[in-house]
C-alpha positions in Angstrom: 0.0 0.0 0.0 1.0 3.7 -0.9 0.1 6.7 1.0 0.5 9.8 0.2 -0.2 12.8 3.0 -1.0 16.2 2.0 -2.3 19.5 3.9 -4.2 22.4 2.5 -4.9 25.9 4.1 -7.2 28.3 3.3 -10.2 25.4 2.7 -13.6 26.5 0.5 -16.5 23.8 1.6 -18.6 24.4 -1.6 -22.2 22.3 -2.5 -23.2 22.3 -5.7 -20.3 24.7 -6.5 -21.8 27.3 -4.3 -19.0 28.0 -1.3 -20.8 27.4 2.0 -18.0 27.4 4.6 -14.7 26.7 5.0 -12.0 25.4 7.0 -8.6 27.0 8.5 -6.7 23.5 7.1 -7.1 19.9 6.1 -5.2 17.0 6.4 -5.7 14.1 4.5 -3.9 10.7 3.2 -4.5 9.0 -0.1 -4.2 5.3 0.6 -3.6 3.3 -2.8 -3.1 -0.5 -3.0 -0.8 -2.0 -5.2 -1.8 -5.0 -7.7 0.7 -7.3 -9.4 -0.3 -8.1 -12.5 0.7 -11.9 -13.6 1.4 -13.6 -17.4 -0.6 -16.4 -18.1 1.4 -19.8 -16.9 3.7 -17.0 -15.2 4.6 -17.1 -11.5 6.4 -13.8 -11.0 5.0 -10.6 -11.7 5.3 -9.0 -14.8 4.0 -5.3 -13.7 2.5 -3.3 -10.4 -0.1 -1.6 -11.2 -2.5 1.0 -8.9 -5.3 -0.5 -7.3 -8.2 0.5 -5.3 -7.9 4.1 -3.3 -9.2 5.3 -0.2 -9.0 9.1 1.2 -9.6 10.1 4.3 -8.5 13.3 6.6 -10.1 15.7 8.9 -10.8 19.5 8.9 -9.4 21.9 11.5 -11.0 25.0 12.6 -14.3 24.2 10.4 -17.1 26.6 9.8 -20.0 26.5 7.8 -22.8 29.5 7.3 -26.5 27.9 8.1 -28.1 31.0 6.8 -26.7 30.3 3.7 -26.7 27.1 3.3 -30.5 27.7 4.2 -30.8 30.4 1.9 -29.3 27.8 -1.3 -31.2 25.2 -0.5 -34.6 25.9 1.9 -36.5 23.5 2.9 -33.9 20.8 1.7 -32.3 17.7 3.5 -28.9 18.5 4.2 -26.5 17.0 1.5 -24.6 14.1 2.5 -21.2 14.9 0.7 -19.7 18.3 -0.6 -16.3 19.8 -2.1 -13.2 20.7 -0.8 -10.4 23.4 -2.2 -7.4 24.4 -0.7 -4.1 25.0 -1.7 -1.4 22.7 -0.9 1.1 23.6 1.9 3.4 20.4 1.9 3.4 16.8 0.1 5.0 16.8 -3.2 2.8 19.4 -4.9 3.5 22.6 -2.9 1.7 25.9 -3.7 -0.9 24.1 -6.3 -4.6 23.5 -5.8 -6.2 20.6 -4.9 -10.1 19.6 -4.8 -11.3 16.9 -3.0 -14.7 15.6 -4.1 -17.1 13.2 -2.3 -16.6 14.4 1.1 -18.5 13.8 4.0 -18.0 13.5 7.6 -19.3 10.6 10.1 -20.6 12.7 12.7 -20.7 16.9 13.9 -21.0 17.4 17.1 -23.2 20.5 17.6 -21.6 20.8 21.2 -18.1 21.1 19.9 -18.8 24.5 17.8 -17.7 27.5 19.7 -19.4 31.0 20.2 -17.6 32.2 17.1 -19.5 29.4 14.7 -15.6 27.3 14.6 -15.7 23.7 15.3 -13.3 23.1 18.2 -11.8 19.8 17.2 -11.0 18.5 14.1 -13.5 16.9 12.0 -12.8 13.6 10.2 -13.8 13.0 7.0 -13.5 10.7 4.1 -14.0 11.3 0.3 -14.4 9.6 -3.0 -11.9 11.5 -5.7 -8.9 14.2 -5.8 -7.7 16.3 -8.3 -5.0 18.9 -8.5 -6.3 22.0 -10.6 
């Protein structure tokens, strides 16, 4: 298995491609198993090739506005997954942009938001697809 760790600063939680919230920094691995790939009759390997990836992270200093996420969508369920962009602050890709897609978070505790509308600890997350942009 490969991982891969990257951070972001200055995070944009957008639905729909309408910005909602956002997030001081994220932190997040991509987790990507390896295959080998076998000839037939052929008991060694011929190539290694990228399997199956996972990502996962969590988001520090989160906020999102209700009034406008109320405002975008009344009298709408809450979605279950939005977007992620950020720009990268270490991992092999300094400086770029990154999107994460797919996102969504197990649980947000409405007791760990402060007076200013931050979440107090960091919220995990997972999430389905990256790109850098």
């Amino acid at each position: 298995m490969v991982k891969q760790r990257i951070s972001i600063k200055d995070v944009d939680i957008s639905i729909n491609g309408k910005i909602i919230g956002g997030a001081e920094e994220a932190t997040f691995t991509i987790a990507r198993d390896n295959e080998e790939a076998y000839e037939g009759g052929n008991y060694l390997p011929v190539e290694i090739v990228g399997g199956k990836f996972h990502i996962s992270g969590s988001l520090t200093r989160a906020y999102v506005d209700n009034d406008l996420l109320n405002e975008l969508m009344p009298k709408t369920a809450i979605p279950t997954s939005f977007t992620l962009t950020g720009t990268v602050i270490s991992g092999k890709e300094p400086a770029r942009t990154v999107t994460i897609f797919g996102v969504s978070c197990d649980s947000v505790d409405i007791n760990g938001l402060a007076l200013d509308g931050y979440a107090k600890n960091a919220i995990p997350f997972k999430a389905l697809d990256w790109r850098f942009d």
